[in-house]
Each structure stands twice: as C-alpha cells, then as structure tokens.
MARRO-827049 format. One record per residue (C-alpha): residue in one letter; x, y, z; residue number from 1. Coordinates in Angstrom, 2 decimals, m for minus. Example, Ala and Ser with C-alpha at 12.3 -4.5 7.8 and 13.67 -1.06 7.14 Angstrom:
% MARRO-827049
 miro      xx      yy      zz zakol
    A   12.30   m4.50    7.80     1
    S   13.67   m1.06    7.14     2
This chain:
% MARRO-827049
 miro      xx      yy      zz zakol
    X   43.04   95.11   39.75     1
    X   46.09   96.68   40.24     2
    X   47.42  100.29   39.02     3
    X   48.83  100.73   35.88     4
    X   51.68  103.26   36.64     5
    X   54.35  105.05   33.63     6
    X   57.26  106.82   35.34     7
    X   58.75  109.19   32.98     8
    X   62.31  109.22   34.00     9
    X   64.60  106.78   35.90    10
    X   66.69  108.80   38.23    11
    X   66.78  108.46   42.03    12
    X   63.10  109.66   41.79    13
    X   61.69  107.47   39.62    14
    X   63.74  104.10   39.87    15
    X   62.38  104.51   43.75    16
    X   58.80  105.01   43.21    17
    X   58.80  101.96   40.61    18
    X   60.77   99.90   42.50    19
    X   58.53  100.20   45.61    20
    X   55.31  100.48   43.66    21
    X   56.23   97.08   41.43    22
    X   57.06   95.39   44.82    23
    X   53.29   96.20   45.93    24
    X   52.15   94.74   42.75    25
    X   51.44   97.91   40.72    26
    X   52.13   96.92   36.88    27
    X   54.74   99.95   36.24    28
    X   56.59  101.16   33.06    29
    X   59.48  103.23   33.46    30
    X   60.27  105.51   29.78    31
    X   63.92  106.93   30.34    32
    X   65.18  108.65   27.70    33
    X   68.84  108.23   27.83    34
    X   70.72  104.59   28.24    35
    X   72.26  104.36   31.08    36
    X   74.95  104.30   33.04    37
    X   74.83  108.33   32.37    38
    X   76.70  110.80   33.48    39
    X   74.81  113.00   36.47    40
    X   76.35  115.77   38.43    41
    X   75.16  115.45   42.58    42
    X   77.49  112.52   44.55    43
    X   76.84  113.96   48.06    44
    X   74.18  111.31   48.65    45
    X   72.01  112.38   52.72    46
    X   72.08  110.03   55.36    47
    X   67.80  109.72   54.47    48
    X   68.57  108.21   51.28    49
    X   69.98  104.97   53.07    50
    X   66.44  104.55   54.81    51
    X   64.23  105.06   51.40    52
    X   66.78  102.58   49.74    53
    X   66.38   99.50   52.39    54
    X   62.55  100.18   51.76    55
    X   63.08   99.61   48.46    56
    X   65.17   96.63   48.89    57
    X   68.06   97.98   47.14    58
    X   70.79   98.60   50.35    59
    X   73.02   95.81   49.94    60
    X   73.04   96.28   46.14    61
    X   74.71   99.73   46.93    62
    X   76.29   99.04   49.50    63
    X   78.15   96.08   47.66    64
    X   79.19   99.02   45.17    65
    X   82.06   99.94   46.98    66
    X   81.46  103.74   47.39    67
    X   83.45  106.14   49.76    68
    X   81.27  106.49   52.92    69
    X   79.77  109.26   53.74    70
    X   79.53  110.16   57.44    71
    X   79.03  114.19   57.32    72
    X   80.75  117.65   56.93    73
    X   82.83  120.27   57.53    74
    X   82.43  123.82   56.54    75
    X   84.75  126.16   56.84    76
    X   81.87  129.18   55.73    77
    X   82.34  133.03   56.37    78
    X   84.94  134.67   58.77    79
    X   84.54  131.39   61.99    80
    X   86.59  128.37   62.34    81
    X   86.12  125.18   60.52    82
    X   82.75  123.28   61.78    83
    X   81.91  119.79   61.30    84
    X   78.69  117.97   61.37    85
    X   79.42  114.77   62.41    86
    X   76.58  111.94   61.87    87
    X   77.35  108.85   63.84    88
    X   78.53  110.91   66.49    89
    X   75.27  113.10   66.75    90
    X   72.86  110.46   65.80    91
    X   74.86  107.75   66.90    92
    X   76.64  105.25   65.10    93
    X   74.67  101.82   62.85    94
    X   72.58  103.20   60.26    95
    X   73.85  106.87   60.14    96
    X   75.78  106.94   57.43    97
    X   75.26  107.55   53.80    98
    X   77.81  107.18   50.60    99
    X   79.76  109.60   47.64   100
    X   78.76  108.21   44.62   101
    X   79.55  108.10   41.12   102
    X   75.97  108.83   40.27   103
    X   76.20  107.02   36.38   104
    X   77.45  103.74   38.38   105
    X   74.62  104.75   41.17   106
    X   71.40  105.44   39.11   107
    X   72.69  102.81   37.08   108
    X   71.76  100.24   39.55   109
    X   68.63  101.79   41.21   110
    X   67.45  101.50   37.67   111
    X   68.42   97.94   37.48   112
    X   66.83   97.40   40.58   113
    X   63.64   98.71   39.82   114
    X   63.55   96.02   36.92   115
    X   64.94   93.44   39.12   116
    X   61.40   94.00   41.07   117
    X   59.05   93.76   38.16   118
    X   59.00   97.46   36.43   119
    X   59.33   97.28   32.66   120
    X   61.66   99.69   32.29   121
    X   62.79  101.23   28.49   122
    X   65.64  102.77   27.80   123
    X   66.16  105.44   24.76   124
    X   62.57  106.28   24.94   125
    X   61.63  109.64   24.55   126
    X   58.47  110.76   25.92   127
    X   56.76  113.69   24.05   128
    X   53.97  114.47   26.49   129
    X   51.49  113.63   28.80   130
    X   47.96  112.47   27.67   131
    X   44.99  114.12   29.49   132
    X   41.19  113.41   29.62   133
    X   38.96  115.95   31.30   134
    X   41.63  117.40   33.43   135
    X   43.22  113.99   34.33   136
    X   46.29  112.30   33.48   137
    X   45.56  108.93   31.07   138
    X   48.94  108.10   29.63   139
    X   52.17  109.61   27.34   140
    X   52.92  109.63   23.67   141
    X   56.24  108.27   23.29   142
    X   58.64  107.16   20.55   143
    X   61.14  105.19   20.52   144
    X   64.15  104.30   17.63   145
    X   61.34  105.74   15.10   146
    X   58.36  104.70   15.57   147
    X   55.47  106.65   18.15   148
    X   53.33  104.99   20.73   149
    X   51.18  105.33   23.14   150
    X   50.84  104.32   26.98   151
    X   47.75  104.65   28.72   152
    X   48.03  104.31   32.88   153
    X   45.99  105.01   35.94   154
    X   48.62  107.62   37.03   155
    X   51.75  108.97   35.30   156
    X   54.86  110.06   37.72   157
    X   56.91  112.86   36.12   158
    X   60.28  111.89   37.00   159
    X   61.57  113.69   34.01   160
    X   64.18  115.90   36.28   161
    X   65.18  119.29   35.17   162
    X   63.70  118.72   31.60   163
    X   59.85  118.98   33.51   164
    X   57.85  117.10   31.09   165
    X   54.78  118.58   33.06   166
    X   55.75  121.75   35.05   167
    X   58.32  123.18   32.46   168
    X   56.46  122.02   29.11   169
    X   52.97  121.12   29.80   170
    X   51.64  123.62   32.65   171
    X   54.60  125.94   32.14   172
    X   54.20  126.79   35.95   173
    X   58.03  126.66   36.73   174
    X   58.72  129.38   39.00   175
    X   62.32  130.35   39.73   176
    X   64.15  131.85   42.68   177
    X   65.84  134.59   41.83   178
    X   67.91  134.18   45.07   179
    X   69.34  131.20   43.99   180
    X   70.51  132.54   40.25   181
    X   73.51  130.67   40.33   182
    X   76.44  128.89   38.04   183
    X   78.52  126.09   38.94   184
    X   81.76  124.87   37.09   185
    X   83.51  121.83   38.43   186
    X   86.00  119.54   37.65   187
    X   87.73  116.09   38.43   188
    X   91.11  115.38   40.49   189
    X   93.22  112.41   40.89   190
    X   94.44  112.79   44.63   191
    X   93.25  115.32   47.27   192
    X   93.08  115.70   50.33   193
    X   90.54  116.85   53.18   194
    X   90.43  119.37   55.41   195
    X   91.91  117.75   58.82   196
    X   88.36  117.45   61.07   197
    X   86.34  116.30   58.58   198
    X   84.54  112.90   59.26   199
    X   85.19  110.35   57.01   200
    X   84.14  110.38   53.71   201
    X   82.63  113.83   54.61   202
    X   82.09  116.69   52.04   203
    X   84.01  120.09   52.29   204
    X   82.15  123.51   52.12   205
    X   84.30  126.55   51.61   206
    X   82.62  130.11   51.18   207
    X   84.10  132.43   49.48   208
    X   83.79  136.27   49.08   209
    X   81.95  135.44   45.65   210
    X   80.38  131.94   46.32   211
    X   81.84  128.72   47.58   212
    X   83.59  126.19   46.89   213
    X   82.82  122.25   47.23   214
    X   85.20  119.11   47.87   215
    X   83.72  115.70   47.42   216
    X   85.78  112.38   48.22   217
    X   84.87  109.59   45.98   218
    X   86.33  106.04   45.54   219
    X   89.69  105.61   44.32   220
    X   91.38  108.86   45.91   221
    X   89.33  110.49   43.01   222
    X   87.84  113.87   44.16   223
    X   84.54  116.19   43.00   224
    X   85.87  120.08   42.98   225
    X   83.63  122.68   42.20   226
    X   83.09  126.53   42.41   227
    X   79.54  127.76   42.64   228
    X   78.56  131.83   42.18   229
    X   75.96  134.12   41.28   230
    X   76.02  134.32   37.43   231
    X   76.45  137.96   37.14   232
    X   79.63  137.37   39.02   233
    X   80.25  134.16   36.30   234
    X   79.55  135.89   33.03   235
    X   81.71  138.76   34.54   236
    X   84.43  135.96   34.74   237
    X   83.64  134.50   31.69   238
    X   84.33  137.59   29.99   239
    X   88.20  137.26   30.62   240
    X   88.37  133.81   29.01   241
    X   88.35  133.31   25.17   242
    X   89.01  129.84   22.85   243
    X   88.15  126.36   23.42   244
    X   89.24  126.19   26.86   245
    X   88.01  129.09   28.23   246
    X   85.63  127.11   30.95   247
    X   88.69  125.03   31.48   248
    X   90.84  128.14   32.68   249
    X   88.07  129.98   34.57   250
    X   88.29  126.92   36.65   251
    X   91.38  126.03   37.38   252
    X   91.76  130.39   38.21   253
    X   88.88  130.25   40.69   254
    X   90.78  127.01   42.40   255
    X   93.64  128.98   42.85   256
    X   91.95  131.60   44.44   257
    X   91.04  129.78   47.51   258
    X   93.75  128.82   49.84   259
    X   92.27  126.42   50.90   260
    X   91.00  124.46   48.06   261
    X   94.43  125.33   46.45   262
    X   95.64  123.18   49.00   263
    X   93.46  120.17   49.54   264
    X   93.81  119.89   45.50   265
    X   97.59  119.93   45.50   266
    X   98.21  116.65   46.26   267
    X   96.18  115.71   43.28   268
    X   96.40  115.63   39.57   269
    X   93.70  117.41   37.94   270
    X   91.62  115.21   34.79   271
    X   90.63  117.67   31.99   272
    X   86.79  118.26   31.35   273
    X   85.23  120.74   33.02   274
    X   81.40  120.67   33.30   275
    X   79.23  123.99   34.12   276
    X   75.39  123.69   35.03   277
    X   73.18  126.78   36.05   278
    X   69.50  127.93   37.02   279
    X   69.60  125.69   39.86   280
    X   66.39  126.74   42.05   281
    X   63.04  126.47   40.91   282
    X   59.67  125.04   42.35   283
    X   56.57  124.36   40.21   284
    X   53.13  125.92   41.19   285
    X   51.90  122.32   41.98   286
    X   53.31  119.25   42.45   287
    X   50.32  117.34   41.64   288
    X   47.03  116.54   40.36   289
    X   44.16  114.39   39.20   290
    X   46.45  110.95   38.12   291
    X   49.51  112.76   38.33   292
    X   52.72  113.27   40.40   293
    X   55.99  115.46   40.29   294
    X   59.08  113.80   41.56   295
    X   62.11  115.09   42.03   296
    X   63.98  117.70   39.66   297
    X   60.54  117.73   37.79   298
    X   58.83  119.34   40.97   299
    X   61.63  121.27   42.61   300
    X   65.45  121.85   42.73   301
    X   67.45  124.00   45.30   302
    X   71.22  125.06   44.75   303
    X   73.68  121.99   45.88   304
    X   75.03  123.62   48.81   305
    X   73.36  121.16   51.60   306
    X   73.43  118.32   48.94   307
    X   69.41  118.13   49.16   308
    X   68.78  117.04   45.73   309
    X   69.28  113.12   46.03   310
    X   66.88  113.39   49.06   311
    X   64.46  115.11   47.77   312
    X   64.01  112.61   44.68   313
    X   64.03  109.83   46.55   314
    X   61.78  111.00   49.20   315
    X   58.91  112.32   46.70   316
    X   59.18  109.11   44.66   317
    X   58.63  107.32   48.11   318
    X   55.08  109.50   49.00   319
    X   54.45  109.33   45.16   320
    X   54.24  105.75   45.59   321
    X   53.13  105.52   48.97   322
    X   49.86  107.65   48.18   323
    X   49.16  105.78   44.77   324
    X   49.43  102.21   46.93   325
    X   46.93  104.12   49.93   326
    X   44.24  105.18   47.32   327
    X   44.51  101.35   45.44   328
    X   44.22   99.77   49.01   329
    X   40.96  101.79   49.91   330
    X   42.70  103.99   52.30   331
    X   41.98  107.07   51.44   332
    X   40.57  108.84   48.81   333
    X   42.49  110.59   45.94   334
    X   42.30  114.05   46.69   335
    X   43.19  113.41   49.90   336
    X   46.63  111.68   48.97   337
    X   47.44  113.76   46.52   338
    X   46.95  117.03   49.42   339
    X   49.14  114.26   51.76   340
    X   51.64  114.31   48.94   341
    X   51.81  117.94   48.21   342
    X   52.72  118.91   51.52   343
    X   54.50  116.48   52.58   344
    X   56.88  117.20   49.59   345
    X   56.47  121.18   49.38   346
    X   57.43  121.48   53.41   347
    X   60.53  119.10   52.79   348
    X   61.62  121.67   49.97   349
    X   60.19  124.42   51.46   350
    X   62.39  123.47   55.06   351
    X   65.78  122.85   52.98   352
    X   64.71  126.02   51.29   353
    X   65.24  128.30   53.91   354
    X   68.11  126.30   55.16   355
    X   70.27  127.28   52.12   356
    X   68.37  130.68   51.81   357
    X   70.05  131.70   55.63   358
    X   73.46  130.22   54.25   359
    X   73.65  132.80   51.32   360
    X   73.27  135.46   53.76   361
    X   76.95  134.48   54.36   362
    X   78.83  135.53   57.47   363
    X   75.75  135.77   59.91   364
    X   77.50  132.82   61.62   365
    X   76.81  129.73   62.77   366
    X   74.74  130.35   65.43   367
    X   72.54  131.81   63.06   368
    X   72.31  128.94   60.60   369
    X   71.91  126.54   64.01   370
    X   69.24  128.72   65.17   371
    X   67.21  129.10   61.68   372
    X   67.57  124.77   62.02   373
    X   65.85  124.88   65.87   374
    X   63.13  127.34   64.61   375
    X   62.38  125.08   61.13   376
    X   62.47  121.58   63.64   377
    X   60.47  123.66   66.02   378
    X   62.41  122.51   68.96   379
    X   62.87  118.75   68.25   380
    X   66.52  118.61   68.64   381
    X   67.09  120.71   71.36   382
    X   70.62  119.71   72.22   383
    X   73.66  117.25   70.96   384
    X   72.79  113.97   73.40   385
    X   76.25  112.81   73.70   386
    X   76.74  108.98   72.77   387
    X   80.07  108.16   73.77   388
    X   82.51  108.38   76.23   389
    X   82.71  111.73   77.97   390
    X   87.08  111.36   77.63   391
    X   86.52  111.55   73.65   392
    X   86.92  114.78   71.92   393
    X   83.72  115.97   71.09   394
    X   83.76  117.81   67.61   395
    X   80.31  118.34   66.51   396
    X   78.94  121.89   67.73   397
    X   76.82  120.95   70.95   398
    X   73.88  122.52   69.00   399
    X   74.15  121.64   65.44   400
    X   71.75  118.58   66.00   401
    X   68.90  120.50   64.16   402
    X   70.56  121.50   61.57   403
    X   72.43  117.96   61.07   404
    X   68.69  116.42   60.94   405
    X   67.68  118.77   58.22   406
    X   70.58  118.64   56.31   407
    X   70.95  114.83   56.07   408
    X   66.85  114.04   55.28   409
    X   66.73  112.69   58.86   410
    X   64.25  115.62   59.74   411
    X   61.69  114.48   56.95   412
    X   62.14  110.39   58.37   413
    X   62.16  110.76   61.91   414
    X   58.74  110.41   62.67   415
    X   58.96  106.99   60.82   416
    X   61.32  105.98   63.36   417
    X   60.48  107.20   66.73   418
    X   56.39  105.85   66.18   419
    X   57.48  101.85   65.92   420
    X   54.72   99.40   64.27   421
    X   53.65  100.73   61.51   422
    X   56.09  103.21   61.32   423
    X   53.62  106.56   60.56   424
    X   54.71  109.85   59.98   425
    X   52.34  111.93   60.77   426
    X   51.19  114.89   58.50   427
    X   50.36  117.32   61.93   428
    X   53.67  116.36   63.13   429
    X   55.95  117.72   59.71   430
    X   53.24  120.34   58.98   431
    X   54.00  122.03   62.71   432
    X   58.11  121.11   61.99   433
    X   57.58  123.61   59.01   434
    X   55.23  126.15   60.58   435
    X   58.03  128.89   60.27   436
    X   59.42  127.93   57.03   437
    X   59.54  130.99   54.10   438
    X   56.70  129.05   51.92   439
    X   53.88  130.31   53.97   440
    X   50.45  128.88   53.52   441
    X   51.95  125.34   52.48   442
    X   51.25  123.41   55.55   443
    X   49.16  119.91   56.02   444
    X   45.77  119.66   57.05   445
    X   46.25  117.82   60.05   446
    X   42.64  116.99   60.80   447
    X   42.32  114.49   58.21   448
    X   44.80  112.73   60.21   449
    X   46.88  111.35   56.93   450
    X   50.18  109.23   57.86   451
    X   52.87  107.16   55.93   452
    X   53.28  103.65   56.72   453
    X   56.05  101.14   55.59   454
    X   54.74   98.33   57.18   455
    X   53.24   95.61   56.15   456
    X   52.92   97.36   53.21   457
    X   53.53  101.12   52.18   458
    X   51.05  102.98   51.74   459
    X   48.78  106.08   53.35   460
    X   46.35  105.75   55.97   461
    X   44.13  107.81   58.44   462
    X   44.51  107.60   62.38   463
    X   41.57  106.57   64.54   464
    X   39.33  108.98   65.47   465
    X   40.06  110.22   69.31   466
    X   37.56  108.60   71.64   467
    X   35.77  112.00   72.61   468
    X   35.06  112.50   68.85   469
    X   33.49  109.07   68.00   470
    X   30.01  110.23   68.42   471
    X   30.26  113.51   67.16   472
C-alpha cells in the first residue's frame, strides 16, 4: 500500500516533497495555511534549485513564467575590487543558470504543481499540531473555516517554515545563532541599474561598515533593495525615527549612505512599503524522527547573504521524499533514512553555515572566503577549468570555483551528476566534503553505504558490498 504523507506547509519545501512523493504514488495532503499567491521575501533563487525542479517535473512551468535569469554575482564586499561569480562561465553554459523570482507568483505555481501531480492540497488550513503515538508521528489536528479535524498519515513533513510547527512549538528545540542576530529592511524600485560586471540577471552584494546591502533584478526593470545589520546597530537606528513612517525613512537613509547603492537606485523610482524581517539564523536540535521530517525554514534558516534559503527547502523536501519512497520500496530501513536524511541536510546547512559565518568576518578578503570554500569542498574544485576561448576576457576569479559550487547548491548535487545511471550521491562522498565544516560531529556514517537515486525512481538505496567483504 502506499504512504499516506501530510505536508504541513506549501513553500518551496513542501510543494517539492509532495510533488515528487505524489508522482511515486504516495497519497499526500498538503495543509497550507495561507491562500496563495502570498507574499514571501527570498527571489535570489541557486542554480541547484533548477535541478530539484526538472525532478519534479515542474521546469518548463517556471521557466514559461517569464522571470529575469539568474546567471550569478558580483560583490563588491570589504576594502577589494568588485568580484563576480560567474555560472555559465565557471560551470559552463546549458543548465547553469537559475531565475529572480517574484516568490508569491513562484510558490504559487510549485503549489499548483504539486496538485497538478496528485497531492490534495488545502488552502486556509491551519494546522494546530502534530499527533504522536508512543514517540511517533500519526497525523495533525487541523481546522479549517471553523470546524477541527483530524489527519492521520504514515509520516508528517513539517514544512511549516519559520512558524516550526515541530521544532519551535512542539519540541521547542530551536537553537539560534547569536552570530547571525540580524535585521533586514528592504524595499521596492521601479528602474535600477547594476553594477557594470555583473552577469546577467546576477544579484549585487555590497558590504558596508555596518552590514550590507543587496540588489536583486527582477522582471519588468523592477528591482529588490535591501539593507541587512546586526540589530543592536538597527534598534540604535530605529531610535532616530518616530511616526508612521519611521521604517520607511530608516530606509531610504541607509540607501543613501552607500554610494554605491545610491547609485544603481537612481535611475529608479522607489514604490512605498517597506518590509523588515529579523532573527534570521537558527537550526533545530534534530531534523527528524520516528514518522517525521523537518523541511526547510522549519529545520534551519541562515541570514540571506549567499541566497541559501530557496536551496535548502527544496533540497530537504527532495531527501524528505527521497528517504520516505527508499523505506516504502524496501530499501532501507527507517532509522537508517532518517540518519541518511539528517546528515545529508545538517552538512548542507552546516557547509553554507560557515560560508556566511567567514563572510561576516568582513574584510579578511577574498582569498579568504575562496579558501574557507576549497577547505569545506575538500579539494573538489581545485581550479576555474576554462570553457571558452582563451581571447575572451575571463572575469570570474581563477579560484572562486569552490565557492561558486557552494554558493549556488551545485556542491550538495554534484555527486548526482558526475556518477551517471542511477545518479547516486553518495553519503561518504558529502560527509568527507563537510569534514571541516563548524558543526562538528554531524557527519554521515559512510559504512552503511546510503545513496540518493533519481532514477527510475527516487528513492534511497545501499551500494553493493565490496567483493573482499562478501564473506565476511
């Protein structure tokens, strides 16, 4: 029979893991509590995302959207010269590319999607908790327009984002980075401009002495402006401000502080409403447990500055899914896939982690942050392999490949890509990427030889024993 699956939540994280679970024949329920198209802040969408979305059959429905194309960065961060990350031309060009979205439009129709594949998906339904029997997960209370129900499953995936059904109101094992204590205000612009070597459609990062800035190109010469800072440095600001508009001036002042965003906003007409979020970095104690998963915002969330957040959502729904599908199939058992999903997850978040951690110690440079990306890929990328004529100006760092495979989500896929077939990734492979990251003692058992595979059918499965060890 197959698995009875309820996804609280149907953002990147869980449209993904009930769109690929419902295409594998899992009867899934998706309980979203708002009715979408809703507003969402995070349009920076990583290259990565592109990959999960074709396995979910939903990459010409985005693409057909018309969003600006994404095909890196520039950051012009600490004392240096701009320097630009430039996908197609370190990965080479096809499939390296990724979009800036207008995430109500975009979650919109990953939602629609989802249904489109078989998922019974509810809107306006508010889900009051989780339903356990001896330590396992059976189901959610609900209610929707007045009246209360019930929904019993095999496994429940907490896609509930920020709101953590499970980590931040069941468990209560939220843990926060106190590093990361940040505020960001940001705000809308008709017309804008880029700074001049950024690839197209690429995002702008521009440090400042009391955070950064960030400068987002979206369809229809509209642009994404925002100012992110520690929030004793924000409530210091804040102080200056009083009345209605008081966010509203704070950000428009912090714009004109920066030359440069003063300028790439000039051409442009800002469109009143400024938004402010905060506490962005947080990690729950687990991710999972007995007929449960965390996904996305409910597990994990790191400060935007690498755009990670999108990638990490999809990428847990994806092994969320993957490791219910391997236990149904007779794969592997369930504490196994649920240890396959927990690390798999924890060293993505725990690699990006350190990533953005080594960016806040600003002005260390460039080498530094290109370095830190070598040591977390453990020497996978060892150099820019150039894929085009020698005569073309080359404007990617010659050793930024690392970092660009980290940053975009390729880091976390590659193995997919390089095996062929079945496309595995293997656990010993991303647990030895990781070895160095700041989340020590996080790492996959690689003798149980766990692996991801797309093909024929996602799911999770366990290599063949080496020769030498057959009769042991």
């Amino acid at each position: 029979m197959a698995p009875k699956v309820v996804v609280v939540g149907g953002g990147p994280a869980g449209s993904i893991a009930a769109a690929l679970l419902a295409r594998q024949g899992a009867h899934v329920k998706v309980l979203e509590r708002a009715h979408f198209p809703r507003y969402h802040i995070g349009e920076s969408v990583a290259t990565s995302c592109r990959s999960i979305i074709e396995l979910a059959g939903a990459l010409e429905k985005v693409s057909d959207r018309g969003y600006q194309v994404k095909e890196g960065l520039l950051l012009r961060w600490g004392a240096e010269q701009d320097w630009v990350v430039d996908w197609p031309e370190i990965f080479g060009t096809g499939a390296q590319t990724s979009w800036q979205v207008d995430r109500a439009d975009f979650d919109d129709v990953l939602l629609k999607h989802a249904a489109s594949q078989g998922a019974e998906v509810v809107e306006g339904a508010q889900v009051r908790k989780v339903l356990f029997e001896e330590g396992r997960a059976v189901g959610v209370e609900w209610s929707r327009q007045g009246t209360d129900l019930t929904e019993h499953a095999d496994y429940v995936i907490d896609a509930s984002g920020r709101a953590g059904l499970l980590s931040a109101r069941h468990f209560r094992d939220r843990v926060p980075h106190d590093v990361f204590r940040n505020v960001a205000v940001w705000g809308y612009y008709q017309g804008g401009s880029l700074l001049p070597r950024t690839p197209r459609g690429g995002i702008n990062v521009v440090s400042a002495p009391e955070g950064w800035y960030w400068v987002i190109p979206l369809k229809g010469d509209e642009y994404s402006v925002g100012f992110v800072t520690h929030q004793d440095h924000f409530l210091r600001r804040k102080q200056k401000y009083e009345g209605a508009d008081a966010m509203e001036r704070l950000f428009l002042d912090a714009v004109q502080e920066s030359e440069t965003v003063r300028e790439l906003v000039a051409p442009g007409t800002y469109r009143p409403g400024v938004r402010v979020e905060q506490d962005f970095s947080y990690a729950a104690e687990s991710f999972c447990g007995p007929g449960y998963f965390l996904t996305g915002d409910s597990a994990c969330f790191l400060d935007p500055l690498l755009s990670t957040g999108v990638h990490l959502a999809m990428y847990s729904g994806m092994l969320a899914a993957a490791s219910i599908l391997g236990v149904h199939d007779g794969d592997v058992e369930e504490a196994e896939a649920r240890a396959f999903f927990e690390s798999l997850y924890r060293n993505a978040y725990g690699r990006m982690f350190s990533m953005v951690a080594g960016f806040y110690e600003q002005y260390r440079g460039k080498a530094t942050y290109f370095w830190l990306a070598q040591r977390l890929a453990r020497g996978r990328y060892p150099e820019l392999v150039r894929r085009h004529d020698a005569s073309t100006p080359f404007r990617s760092a010659p050793d930024s490949e690392a970092f660009a495979a980290i940053t975009s989500g390729a880091a976390d896929l590659d193995d997919a890509s390089r095996a062929g077939g079945s496309r595995p990734i293997s656990g010993q492979v991303l647990a030895a990427q990781v070895a160095q990251q700041s989340m020590e003692g996080e790492r996959y058992d690689s003798a149980t030889g766990l692996y991801l595979v797309t093909e024929p059918r996602l799911g999770v499965r366990r290599t063949a024993q080496p020769a030498e060890n057959a009769s042991a």
